[in-house]
C-alpha positions as CSV (number, residue, x, y, z in Angstrom):
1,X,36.7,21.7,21.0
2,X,35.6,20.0,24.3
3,X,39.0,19.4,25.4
4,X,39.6,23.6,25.0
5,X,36.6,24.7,26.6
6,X,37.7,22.3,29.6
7,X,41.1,24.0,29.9
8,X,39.3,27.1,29.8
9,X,37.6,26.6,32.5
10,X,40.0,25.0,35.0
11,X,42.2,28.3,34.3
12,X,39.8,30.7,34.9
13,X,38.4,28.7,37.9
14,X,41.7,29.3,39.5
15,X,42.9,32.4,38.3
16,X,39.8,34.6,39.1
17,X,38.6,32.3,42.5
18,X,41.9,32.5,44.6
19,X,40.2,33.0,47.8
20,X,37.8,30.6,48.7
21,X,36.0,29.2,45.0
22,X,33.0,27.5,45.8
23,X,33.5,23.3,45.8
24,X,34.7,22.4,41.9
25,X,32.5,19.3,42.2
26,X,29.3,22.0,42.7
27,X,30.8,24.1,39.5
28,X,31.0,21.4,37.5
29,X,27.1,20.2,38.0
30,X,26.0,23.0,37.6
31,X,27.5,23.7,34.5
32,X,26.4,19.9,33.1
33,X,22.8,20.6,34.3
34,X,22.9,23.9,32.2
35,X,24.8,22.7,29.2
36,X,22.1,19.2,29.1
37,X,19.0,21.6,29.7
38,X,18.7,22.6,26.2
39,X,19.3,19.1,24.5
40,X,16.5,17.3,27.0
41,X,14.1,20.1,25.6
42,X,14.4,20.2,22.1
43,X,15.7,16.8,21.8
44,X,14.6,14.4,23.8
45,X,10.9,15.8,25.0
46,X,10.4,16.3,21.5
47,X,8.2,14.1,19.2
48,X,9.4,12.8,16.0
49,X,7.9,14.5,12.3
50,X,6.9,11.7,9.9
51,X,7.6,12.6,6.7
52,X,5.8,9.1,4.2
53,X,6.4,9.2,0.5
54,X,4.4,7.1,-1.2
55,X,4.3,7.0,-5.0
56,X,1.6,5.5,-7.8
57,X,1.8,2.2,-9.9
58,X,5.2,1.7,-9.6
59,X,7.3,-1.5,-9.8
60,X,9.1,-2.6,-7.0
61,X,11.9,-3.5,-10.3
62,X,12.5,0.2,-11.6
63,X,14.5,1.3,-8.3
64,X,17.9,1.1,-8.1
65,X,18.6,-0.2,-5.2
66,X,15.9,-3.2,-5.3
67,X,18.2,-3.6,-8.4
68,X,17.6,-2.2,-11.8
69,X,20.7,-0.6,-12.8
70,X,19.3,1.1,-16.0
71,X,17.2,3.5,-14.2
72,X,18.9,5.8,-12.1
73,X,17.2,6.1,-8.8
74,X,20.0,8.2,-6.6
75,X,18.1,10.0,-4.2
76,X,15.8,6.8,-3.1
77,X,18.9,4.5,-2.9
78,X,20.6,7.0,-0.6
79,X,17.6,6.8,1.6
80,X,18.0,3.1,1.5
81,X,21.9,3.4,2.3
82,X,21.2,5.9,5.2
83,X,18.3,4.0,7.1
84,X,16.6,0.4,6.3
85,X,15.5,-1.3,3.3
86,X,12.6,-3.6,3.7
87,X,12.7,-6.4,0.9
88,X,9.8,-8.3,1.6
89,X,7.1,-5.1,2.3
90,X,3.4,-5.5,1.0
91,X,0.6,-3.5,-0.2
92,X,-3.0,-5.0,1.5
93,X,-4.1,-4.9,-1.8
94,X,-3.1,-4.4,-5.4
95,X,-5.1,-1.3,-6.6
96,X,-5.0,2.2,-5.3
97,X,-8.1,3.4,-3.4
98,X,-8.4,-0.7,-0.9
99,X,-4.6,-0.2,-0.7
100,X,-4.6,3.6,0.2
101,X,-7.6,2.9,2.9
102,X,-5.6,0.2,4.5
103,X,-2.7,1.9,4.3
104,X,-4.1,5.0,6.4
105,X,-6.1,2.6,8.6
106,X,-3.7,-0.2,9.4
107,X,-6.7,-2.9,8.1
108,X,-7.8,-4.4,5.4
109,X,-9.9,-2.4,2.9
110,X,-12.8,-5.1,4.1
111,X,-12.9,-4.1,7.5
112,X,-13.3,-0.4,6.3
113,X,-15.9,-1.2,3.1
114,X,-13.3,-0.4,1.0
115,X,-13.2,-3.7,-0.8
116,X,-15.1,-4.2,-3.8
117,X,-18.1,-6.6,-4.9
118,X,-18.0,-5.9,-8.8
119,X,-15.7,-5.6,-11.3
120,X,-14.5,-2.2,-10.2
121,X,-12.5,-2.2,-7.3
122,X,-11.3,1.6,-7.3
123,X,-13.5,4.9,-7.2
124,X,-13.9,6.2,-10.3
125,X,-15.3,9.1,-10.5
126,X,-15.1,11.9,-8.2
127,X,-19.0,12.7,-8.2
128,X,-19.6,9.4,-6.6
129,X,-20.8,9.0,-3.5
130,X,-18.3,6.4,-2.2
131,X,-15.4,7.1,0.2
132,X,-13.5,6.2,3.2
133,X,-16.1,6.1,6.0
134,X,-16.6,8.6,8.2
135,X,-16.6,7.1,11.2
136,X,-13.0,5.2,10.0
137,X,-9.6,6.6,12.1
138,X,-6.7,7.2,10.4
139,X,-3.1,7.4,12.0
140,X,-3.4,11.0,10.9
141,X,-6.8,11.2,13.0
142,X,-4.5,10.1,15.6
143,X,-2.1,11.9,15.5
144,X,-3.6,15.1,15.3
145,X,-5.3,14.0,18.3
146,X,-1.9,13.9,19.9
147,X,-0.5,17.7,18.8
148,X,0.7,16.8,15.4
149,X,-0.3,19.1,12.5
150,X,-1.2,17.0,9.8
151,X,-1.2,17.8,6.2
152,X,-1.5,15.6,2.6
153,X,0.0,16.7,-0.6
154,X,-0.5,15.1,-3.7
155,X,-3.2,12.2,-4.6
156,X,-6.3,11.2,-2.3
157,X,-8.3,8.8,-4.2
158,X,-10.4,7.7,-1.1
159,X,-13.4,10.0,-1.9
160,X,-15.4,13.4,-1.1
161,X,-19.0,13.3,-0.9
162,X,-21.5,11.1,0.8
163,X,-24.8,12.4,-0.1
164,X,-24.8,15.6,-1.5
165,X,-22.6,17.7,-3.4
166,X,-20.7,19.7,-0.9
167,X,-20.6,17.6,2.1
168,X,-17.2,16.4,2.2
169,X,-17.9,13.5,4.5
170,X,-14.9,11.6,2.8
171,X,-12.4,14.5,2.2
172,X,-8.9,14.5,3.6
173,X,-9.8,17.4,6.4
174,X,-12.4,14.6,7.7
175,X,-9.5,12.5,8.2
176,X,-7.4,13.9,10.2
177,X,-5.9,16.0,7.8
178,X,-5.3,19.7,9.0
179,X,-3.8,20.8,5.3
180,X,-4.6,19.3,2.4
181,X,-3.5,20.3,-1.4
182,X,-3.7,18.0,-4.8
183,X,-5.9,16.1,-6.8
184,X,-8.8,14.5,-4.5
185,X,-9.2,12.0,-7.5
186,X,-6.2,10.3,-9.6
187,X,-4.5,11.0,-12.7
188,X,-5.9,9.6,-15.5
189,X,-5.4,9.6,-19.3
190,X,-8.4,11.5,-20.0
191,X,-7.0,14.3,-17.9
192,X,-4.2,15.6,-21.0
193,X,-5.5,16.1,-24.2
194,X,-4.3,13.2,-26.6
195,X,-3.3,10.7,-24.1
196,X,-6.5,8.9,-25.2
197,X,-9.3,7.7,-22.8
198,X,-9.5,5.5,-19.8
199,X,-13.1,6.1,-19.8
200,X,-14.6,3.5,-22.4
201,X,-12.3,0.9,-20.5
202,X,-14.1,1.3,-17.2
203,X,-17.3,1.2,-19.3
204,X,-16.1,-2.3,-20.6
205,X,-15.1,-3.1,-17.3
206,X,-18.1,-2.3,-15.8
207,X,-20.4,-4.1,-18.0
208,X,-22.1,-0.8,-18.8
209,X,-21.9,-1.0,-22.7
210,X,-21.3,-4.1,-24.9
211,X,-21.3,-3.1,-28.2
212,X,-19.1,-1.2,-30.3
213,X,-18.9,2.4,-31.4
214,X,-19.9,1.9,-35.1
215,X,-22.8,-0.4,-34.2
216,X,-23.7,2.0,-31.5
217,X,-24.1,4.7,-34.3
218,X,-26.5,2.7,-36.6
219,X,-29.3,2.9,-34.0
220,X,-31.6,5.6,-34.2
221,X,-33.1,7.5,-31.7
222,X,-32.1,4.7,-28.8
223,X,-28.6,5.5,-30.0
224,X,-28.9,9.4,-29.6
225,X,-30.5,8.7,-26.1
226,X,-28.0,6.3,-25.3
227,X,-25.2,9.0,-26.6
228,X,-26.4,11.3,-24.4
229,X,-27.0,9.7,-21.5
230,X,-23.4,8.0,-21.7
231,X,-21.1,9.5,-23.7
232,X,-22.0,13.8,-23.0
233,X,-21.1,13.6,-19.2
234,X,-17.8,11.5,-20.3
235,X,-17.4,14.3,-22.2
236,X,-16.8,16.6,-19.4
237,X,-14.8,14.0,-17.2
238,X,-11.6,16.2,-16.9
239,X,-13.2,19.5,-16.0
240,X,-15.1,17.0,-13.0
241,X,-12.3,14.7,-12.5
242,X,-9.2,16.3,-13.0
243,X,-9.1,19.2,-10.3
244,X,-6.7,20.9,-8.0
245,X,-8.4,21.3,-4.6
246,X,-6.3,23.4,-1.4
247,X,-8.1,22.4,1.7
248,X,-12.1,22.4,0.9
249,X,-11.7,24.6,-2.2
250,X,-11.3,23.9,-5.6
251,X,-8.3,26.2,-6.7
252,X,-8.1,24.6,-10.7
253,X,-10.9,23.1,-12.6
254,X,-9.7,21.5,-15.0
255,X,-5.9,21.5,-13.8
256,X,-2.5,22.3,-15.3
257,X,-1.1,19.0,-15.9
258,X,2.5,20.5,-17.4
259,X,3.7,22.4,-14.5
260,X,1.9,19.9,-11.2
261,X,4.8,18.1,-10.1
262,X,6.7,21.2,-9.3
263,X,3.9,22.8,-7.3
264,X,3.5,19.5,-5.1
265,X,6.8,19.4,-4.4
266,X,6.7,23.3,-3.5
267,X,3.7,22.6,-1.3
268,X,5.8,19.4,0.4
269,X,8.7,21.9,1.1
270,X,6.6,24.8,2.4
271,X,4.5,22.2,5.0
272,X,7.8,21.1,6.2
273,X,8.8,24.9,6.6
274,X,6.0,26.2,8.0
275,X,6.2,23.3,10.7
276,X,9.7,23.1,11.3
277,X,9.8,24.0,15.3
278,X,6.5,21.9,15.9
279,X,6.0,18.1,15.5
280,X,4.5,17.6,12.2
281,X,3.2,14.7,9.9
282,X,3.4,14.9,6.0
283,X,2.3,12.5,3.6
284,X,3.6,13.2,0.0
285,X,1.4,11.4,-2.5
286,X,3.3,11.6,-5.8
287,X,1.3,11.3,-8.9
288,X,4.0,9.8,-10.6
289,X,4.5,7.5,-11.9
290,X,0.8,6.7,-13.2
291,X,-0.8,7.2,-16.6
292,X,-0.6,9.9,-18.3
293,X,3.6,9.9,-18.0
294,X,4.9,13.9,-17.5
295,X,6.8,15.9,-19.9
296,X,8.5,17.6,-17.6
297,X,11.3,20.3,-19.4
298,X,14.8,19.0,-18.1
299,X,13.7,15.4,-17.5
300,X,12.4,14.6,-21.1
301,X,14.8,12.3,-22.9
302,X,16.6,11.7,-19.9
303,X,16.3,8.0,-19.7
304,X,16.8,4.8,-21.9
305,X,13.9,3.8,-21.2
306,X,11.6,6.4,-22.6
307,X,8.9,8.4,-20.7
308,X,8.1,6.4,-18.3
309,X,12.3,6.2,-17.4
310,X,12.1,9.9,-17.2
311,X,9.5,9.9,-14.7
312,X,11.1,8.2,-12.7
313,X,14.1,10.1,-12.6
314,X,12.6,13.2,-12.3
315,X,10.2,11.5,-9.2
316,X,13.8,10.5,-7.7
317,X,14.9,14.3,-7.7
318,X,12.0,15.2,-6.0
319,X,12.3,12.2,-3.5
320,X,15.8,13.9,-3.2
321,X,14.5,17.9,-2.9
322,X,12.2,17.0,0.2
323,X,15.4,15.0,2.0
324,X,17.4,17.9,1.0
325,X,14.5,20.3,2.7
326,X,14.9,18.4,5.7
327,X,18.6,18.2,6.2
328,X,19.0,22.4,5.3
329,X,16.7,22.4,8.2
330,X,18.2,20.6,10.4
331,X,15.5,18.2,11.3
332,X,16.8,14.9,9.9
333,X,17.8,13.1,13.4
334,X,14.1,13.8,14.2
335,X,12.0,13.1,11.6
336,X,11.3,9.2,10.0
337,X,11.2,9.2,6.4
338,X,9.5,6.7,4.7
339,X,9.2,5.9,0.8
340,X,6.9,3.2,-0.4
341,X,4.2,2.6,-3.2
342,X,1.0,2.0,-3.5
343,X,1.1,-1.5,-5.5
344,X,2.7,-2.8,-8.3
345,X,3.5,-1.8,-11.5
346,X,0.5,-1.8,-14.2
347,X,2.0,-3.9,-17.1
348,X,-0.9,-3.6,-19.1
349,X,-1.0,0.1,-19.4
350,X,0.4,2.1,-21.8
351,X,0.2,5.8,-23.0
352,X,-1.2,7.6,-26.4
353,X,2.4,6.5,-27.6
354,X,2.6,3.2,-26.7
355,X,5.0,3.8,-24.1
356,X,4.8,1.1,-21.3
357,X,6.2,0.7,-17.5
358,X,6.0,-0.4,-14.3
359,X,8.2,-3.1,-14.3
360,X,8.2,-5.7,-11.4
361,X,11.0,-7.3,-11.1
362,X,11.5,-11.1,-10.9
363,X,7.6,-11.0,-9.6
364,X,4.6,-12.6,-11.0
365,X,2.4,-10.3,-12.0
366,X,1.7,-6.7,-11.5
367,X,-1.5,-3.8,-10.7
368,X,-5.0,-5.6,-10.0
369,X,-3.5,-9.2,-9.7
370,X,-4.9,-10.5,-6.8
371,X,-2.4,-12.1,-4.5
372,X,0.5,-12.6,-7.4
373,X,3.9,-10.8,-5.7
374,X,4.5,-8.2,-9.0
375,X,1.0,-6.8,-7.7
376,X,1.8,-6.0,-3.9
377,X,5.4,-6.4,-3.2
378,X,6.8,-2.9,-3.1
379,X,9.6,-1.1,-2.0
380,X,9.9,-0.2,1.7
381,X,12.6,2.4,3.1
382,X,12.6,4.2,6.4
383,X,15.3,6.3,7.0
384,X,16.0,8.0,10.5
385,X,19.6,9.3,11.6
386,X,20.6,8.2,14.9
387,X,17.7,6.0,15.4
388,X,17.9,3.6,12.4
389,X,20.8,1.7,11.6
390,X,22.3,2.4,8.4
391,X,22.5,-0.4,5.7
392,X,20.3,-2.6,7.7
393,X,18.0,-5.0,4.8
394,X,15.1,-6.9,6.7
395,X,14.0,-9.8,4.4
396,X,11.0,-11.0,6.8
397,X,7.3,-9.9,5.5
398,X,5.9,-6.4,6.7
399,X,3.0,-4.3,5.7
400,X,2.0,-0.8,4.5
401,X,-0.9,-1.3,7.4
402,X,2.2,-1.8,10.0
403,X,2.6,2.5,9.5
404,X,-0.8,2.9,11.9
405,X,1.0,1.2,14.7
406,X,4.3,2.4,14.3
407,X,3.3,6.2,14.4
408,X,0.8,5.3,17.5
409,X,3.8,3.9,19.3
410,X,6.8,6.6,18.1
411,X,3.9,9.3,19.3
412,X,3.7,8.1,22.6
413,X,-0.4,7.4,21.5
414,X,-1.4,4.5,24.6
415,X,-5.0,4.7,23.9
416,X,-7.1,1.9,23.1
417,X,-7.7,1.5,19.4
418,X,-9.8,-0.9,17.3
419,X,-8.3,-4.3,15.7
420,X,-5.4,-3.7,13.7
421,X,-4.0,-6.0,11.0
422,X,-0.5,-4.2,11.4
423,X,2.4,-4.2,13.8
424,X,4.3,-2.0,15.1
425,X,7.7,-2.3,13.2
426,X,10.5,-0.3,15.6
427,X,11.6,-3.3,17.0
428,X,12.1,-4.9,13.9
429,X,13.4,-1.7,12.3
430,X,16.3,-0.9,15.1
431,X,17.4,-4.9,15.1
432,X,15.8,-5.3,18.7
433,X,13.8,-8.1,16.9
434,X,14.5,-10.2,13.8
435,X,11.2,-12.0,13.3
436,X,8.4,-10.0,11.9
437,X,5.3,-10.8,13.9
438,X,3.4,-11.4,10.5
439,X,2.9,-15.3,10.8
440,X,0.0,-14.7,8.4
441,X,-0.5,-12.7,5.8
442,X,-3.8,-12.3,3.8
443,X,-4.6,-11.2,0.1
444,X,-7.5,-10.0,-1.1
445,X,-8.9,-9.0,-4.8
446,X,-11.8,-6.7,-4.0
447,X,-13.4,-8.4,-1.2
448,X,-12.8,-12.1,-2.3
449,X,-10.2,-13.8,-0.6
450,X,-7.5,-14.7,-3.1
451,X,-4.4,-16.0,-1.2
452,X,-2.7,-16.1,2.3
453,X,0.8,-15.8,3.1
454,X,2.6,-17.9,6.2
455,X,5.9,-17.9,7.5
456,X,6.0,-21.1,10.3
457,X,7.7,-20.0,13.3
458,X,11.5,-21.0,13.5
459,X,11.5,-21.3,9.7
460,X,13.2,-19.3,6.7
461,X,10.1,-21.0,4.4
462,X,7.5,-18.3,3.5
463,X,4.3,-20.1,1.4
464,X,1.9,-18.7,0.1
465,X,-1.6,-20.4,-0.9
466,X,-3.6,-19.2,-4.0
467,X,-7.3,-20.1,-3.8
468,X,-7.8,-18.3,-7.7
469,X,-5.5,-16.6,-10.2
470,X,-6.9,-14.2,-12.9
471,X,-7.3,-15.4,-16.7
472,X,-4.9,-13.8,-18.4
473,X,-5.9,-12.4,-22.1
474,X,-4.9,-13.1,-24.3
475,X,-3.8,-16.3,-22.5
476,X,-0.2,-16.9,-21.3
477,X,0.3,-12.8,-21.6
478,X,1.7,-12.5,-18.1
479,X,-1.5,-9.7,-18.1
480,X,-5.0,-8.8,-18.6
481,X,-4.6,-6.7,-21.7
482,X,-7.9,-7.2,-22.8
483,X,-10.1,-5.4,-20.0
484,X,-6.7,-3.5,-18.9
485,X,-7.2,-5.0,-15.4
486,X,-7.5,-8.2,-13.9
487,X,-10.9,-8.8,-12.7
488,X,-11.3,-11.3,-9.4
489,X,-14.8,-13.6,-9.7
490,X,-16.9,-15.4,-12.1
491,X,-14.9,-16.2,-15.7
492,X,-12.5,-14.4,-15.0
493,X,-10.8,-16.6,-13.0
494,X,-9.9,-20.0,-12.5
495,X,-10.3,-21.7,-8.8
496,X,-7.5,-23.8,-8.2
497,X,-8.5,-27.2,-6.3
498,X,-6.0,-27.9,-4.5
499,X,-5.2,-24.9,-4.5
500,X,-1.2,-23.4,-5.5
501,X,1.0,-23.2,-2.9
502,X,4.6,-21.9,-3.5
503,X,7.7,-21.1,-1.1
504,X,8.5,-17.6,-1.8
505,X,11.7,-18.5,-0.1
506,X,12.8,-20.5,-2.4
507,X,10.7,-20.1,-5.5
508,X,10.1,-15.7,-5.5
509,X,8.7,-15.9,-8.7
510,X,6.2,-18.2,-8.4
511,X,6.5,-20.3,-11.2
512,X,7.3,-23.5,-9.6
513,X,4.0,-24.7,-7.4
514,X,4.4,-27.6,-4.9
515,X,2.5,-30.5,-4.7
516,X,2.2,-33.0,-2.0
517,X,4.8,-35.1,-3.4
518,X,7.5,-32.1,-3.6
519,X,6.6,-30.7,-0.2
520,X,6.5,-33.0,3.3
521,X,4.4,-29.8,5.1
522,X,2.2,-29.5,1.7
523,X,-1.0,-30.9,4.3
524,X,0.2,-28.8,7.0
525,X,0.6,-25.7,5.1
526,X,-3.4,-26.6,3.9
527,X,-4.0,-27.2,7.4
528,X,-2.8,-24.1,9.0
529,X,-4.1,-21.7,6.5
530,X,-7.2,-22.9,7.4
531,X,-7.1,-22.4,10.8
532,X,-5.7,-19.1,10.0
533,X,-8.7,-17.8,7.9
534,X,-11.1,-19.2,10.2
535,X,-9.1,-17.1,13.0
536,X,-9.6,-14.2,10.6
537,X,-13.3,-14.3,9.6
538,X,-14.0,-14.7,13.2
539,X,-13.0,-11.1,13.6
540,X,-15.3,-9.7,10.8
541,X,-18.8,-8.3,11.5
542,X,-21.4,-11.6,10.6
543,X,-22.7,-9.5,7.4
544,X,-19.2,-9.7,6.3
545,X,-18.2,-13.2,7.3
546,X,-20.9,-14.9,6.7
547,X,-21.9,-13.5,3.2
548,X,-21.3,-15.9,0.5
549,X,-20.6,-13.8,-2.1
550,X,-17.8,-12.5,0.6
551,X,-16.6,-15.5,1.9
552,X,-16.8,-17.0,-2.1
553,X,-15.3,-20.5,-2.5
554,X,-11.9,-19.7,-0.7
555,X,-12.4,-21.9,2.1
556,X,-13.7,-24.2,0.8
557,X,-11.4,-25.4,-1.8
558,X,-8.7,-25.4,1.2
559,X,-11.4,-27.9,3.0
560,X,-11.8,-30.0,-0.2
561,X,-8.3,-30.6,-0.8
562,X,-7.7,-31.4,3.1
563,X,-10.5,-34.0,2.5
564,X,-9.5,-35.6,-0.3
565,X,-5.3,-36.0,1.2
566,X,-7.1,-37.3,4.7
567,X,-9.7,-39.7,3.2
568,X,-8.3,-40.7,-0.3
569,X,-10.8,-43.7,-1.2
570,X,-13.2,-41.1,-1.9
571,X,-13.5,-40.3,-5.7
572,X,-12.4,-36.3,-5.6
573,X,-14.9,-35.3,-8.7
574,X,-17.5,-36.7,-6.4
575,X,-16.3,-35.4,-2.7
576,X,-19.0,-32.2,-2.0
577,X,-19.9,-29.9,1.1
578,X,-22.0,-32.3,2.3
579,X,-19.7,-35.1,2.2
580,X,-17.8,-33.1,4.1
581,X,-20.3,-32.0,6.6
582,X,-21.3,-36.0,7.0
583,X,-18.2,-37.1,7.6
584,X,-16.8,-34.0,10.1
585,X,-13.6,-34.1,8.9
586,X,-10.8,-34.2,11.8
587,X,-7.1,-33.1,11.4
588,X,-4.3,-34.0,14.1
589,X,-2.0,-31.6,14.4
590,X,0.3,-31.6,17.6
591,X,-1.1,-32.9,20.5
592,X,-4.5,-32.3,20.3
593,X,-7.1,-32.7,17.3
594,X,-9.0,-29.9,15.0
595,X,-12.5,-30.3,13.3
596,X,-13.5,-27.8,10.5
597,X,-16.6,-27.1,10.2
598,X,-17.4,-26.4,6.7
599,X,-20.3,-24.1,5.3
600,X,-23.1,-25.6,2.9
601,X,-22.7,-22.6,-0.2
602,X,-23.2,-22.6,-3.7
603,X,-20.8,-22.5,-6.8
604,X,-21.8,-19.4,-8.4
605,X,-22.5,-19.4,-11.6
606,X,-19.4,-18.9,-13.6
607,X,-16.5,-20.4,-11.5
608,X,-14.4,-23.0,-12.6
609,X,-12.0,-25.4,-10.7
610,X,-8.5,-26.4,-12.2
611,X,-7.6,-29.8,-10.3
């Protein structure tokens, strides 16, 4: 077609210019400069849309191309053919509302408050007062800041009040958000009638009630005050919880379950229309695939794997109708699509029927875990024609907090920001780069520090160091099926002294911990991780640093063991803090020597060392 319009020209440059043409070379630049005008101002002067996908409790094992091939994930593996599949992507934490907040943050859910001190680690209900911060930014704050028109769709989970009913301090349009439709809470089974109750597990959970039903019901008039002030407002749980809000209104109260993925998909596709000619940002929180699984007509019985396979399936089509929106529209060589999830797949959860999901792969683990892989390594695919290289796998470690950074630096954003944990990932994501610039990675249950992740420079090795793993119950169940979650302190954990180290490298599954007899770096790894979580506490306010319920025994086992490799006539049942202390314990490493200073704090009551 070039080639013709060429000819064109050259004939009727000579045909209808026989006296005197103006100088061809003058024709021709003229005609480039007006041809190239158009493409420089749509194109190239134009900032990209962000389209992030981001889905609920599911496994990094039920998606085709991370490779289950019973499940079929079409629409997700294309994206993953078309642009580049992260195999090594983590969530900052294992349960919805720290993960969410670091996801939108690009920290960890401590820096924002966001971590929990109790058993409960997530917001529960939607009358309480707790939520993102106010005064937090959010790559959607930014962005709006920089022209973008903003808009969520689908699950927030990161609060709505602070003080009073009304107020909104936490809500989505706080955050940067210029549209916002879906649940401001999170699907839950008490939200459809006869998928039982998740209440009277977060009343176990939280300690609130330790007695059962039947001898609850023998009491007298205790029991009927205790009935009433408990079990009446749990009553009415779905007409407060489960809600349908558009912006600051509530628009269903309680909501239609049946019919809700098909009108968050139509709100995806109508944001995406409505903002076609302008650069836009849209995050798609799927409810899928949590607790209560959909009976969607057309999807039920799909699968071979029950209702939680058809969920999945019918959350691939819709994956697939939002790419399909933004091809018909011809915005796909300008927009970034990303598809992720929130954390792992919760293995202990199961509906009214029994039907379970979420599976995980070849990862310990799942939902709630701590630092065990099945928990927070998920799937990671950006796809972006013409940008991205298709095909491209990166097996180095990223972050869901490395989105912040990356959509401050694809939107041009140069101002100064606050401390990020993430990095910006284009360079990593084009091939310019093929070392992530996570050396360290750190894992968190609630606000406890449960395990770091580091991959030495100039080495394919990736270990990671557990300071505690959950008890699982029944034990050896792979899960916490007793209190549905894993909880993170006191008995429900073990301390580990030393503590487990693994190469994820070699041993993904974690089943095969190294020892110092198995490992030449096993006092280096120790060593550095140290040095690493000193390097990180150093960068947290002193309220959170310094607080031993914070801080817990982390460190310190890391310290302990060190101690006991370095100075081995010491009898390790008897070595303590102030041994330590006493003796200043000094490490070589390299040219120059280290001293860690150790912190006088007591065992709390309830933790327990496995040596």
């Amino acid at each position: 077609m070039q080639c013709r319009f060429y000819n064109l020209f050259f004939y009727y440059y000579f045909v209808f210019f026989p006296i005197r043409p103006l100088p061809l070379a003058t024709l021709l630049l003229s005609l480039l400069l007006t041809a190239g005008s158009d493409v420089t101002g749509t194109e190239v002067d134009r900032k990209p849309n962000f389209i992030l996908m981001i889905v609920d409790d599911m496994g990094i094992g039920d998606v085709g191309c991370y490779g289950n091939d019973t499940i079929r994930t079409p629409n997700i593996d294309r994206l993953a053919s078309e642009g580049v599949k992260l195999n090594q992507h983590i969530a900052a934490a294992p349960l919805c509302t720290p993960s969410r907040a670091a996801f939108l943050t690009g920290r960890y859910a401590l820096r924002s408050g966001m971590g929990s001190t109790g058993r409960v680690q997530v917001l529960l209900f939607l009358g309480g007062s707790g939520g993102l911060p106010p005064n937090e930014t959010t790559f959607a704050k930014r962005l709006q800041q920089q022209g973008y028109t903003t808009g969520l769709v689908g699950k927030w989970h990161l609060g709505v009040n602070c003080e009073r009913r009304g107020d909104h301090c936490h809500h989505p349009n706080q955050h940067g958000f210029s549209y916002f439709y879906g649940m401001p809470f999170t699907l839950f089974n008490d939200c459809v009638s006869g998928e039982g109750t998740d209440v009277l597990v977060c009343v176990h959970v939280c300690g609130l009630l330790e007695i059962s039903l039947r001898h609850l019901a023998a009491l007298t008039c205790l029991s009927v005050l205790a009935i009433t002030v408990w079990y009446v407002p749990f009553v009415l749980l779905p007409t407060w919880n489960c809600i349908i809000m558009r912006n600051q209104e509530v628009v269903e109260q309680p909501m239609t379950v049946e019919t809700l993925p098909q009108r968050l998909l139509g709100e995806a596709q109508n944001f995406i229309k409505r903002n076609a000619d302008r650069p836009f940002l849209l995050i798609f929180s799927l409810l899928h695939v949590h607790v209560p699984l959909f009976e969607t007509p057309g999807f039920a019985g799909r699968s071979r794997h029950g209702r939680y396979g058809d969920n999945m399936e019918e959350m691939d089509w819709i994956i697939g109708k939002v790419t399909e929106t933004v091809d018909s529209l011809g915005l796909a060589n300008n927009t970034l699509m990303y598809f992720t999830s929130d954390h792992g797949g919760h293995i202990e959860d199961a509906d009214a029927r029994g039907q379970k999901g979420g599976w995980n792969g070849i990862y310990k683990g799942g939902k709630a875990m701590g630092g065990w892989e099945g928990g927070i390594r998920v799937p990671g695919i950006f796809r972006w024609p013409g940008r991205l290289p298709a095909g491209r796998v990166v097996d180095e470690p990223t972050s869901l907090m490395d989105l912040y950074p990356t959509l401050k630096y694809l939107a041009q954003d140069t101002q100064p920001d606050r401390l990020l944990d993430g990095y910006n990932l284009m360079p990593l994501l084009e091939g310019a780069a093929e070392r992530s610039e996570h050396e360290f990675m750190l894992h968190y249950c609630g606000i406890y520090l449960n395990a770091v992740r580091w991959h030495p420079p100039g080495s394919d090795s990736i270990f990671k160091v557990h300071f505690f793993t959950p008890n699982f119950t029944p034990p050896g169940a792979g899960g916490c099926y007793e209190t549905k979650v894993c909880l993170c302190h006191g008995d429900y954990v073990t301390h580990h002294n030393p503590p487990l180290v693994y190469d994820l490298f070699h041993d993904p599954s974690e089943s095969r911990p190294l020892t110092r007899d198995t490992e030449p770096r096993f006092a280096e790894i120790l060593e550095q991780t140290a040095k690493a979580v000193e390097r990180h506490r150093s960068t947290l306010p002193q309220n959170q640093a310094g607080d031993s319920h914070t801080a817990s025994v982390d460190l310190l086992c890391v310290q302990h063991s060190m101690y006991v490799m370095y100075y081995p006539s010491h009898d390790p049942s008897h070595v303590t803090t102030k041994t330590m202390q006493e003796d200043r314990l000094h490490m070589h490493s390299g040219d120059s020597h280290h001293t860690i200073h150790t912190h006088s704090r007591k065992d709390k009551k309830g933790v327990r060392y496995r040596k």
